[in-house]
C-alpha positions as CSV (number, residue, x, y, z in Angstrom):
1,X,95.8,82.8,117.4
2,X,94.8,83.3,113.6
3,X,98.3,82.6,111.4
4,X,99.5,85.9,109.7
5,X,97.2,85.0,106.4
6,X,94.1,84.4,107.6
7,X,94.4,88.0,109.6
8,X,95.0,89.5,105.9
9,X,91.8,88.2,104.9
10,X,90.0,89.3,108.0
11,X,90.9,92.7,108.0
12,X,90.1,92.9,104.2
13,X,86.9,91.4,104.7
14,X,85.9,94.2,107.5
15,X,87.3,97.2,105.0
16,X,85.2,95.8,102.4
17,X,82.3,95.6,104.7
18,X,82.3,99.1,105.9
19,X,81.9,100.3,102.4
20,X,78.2,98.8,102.8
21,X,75.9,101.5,102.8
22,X,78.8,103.9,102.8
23,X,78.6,107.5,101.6
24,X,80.5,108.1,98.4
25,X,82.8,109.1,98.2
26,X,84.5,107.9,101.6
27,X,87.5,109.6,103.2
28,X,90.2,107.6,105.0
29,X,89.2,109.2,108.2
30,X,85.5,107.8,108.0
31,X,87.2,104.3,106.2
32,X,89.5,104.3,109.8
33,X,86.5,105.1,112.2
34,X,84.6,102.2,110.6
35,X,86.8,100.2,110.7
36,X,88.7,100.4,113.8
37,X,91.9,100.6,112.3
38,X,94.9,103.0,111.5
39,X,94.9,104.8,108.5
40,X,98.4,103.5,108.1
41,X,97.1,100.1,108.0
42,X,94.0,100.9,105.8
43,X,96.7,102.8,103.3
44,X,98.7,99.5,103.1
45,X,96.0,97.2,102.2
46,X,93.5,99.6,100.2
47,X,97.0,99.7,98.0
48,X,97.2,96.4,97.8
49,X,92.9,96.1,96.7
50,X,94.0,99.0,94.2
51,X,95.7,96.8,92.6
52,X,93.0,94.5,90.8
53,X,91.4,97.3,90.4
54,X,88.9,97.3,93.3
55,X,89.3,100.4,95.1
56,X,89.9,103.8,93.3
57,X,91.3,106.5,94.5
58,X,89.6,110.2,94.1
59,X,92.0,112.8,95.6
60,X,90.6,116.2,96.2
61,X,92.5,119.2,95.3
62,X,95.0,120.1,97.5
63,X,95.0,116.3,99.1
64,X,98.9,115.0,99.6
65,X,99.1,111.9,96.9
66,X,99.5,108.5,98.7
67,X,103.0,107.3,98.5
């Protein structure tokens, strides 16, 4: 079994991959169904990409802001 950080990496890796030849922009919904994971999940780590600035977020009107 992979230890705890070498999971991190793997499921940041597949996110970052299913941006390949992605639509733009991409919902959560489409991010979760290429992915495989929850959106809760996705949230958490897209966050944590946000961070150095490589993911940005584009809310559409009416869309709940992330907490």
């Amino acid at each position: 079994m992979p230890s705890p950080g070498v999971a991190a990496v793997d499921r940041a890796l597949t996110i970052l991959s299913a941006f390949e030849d992605a639509p733009e922009p991409m919902t959560l919904a489409e991010l979760a169904r290429r992915t495989g994971m929850y959106k809760s999940t996705l949230l958490r780590l897209v966050f944590a990409a946000e961070r150095p600035d490589l993911v940005m977020w584009s809310l559409l009107p009416g869309d709940p802001i992330p907490s």
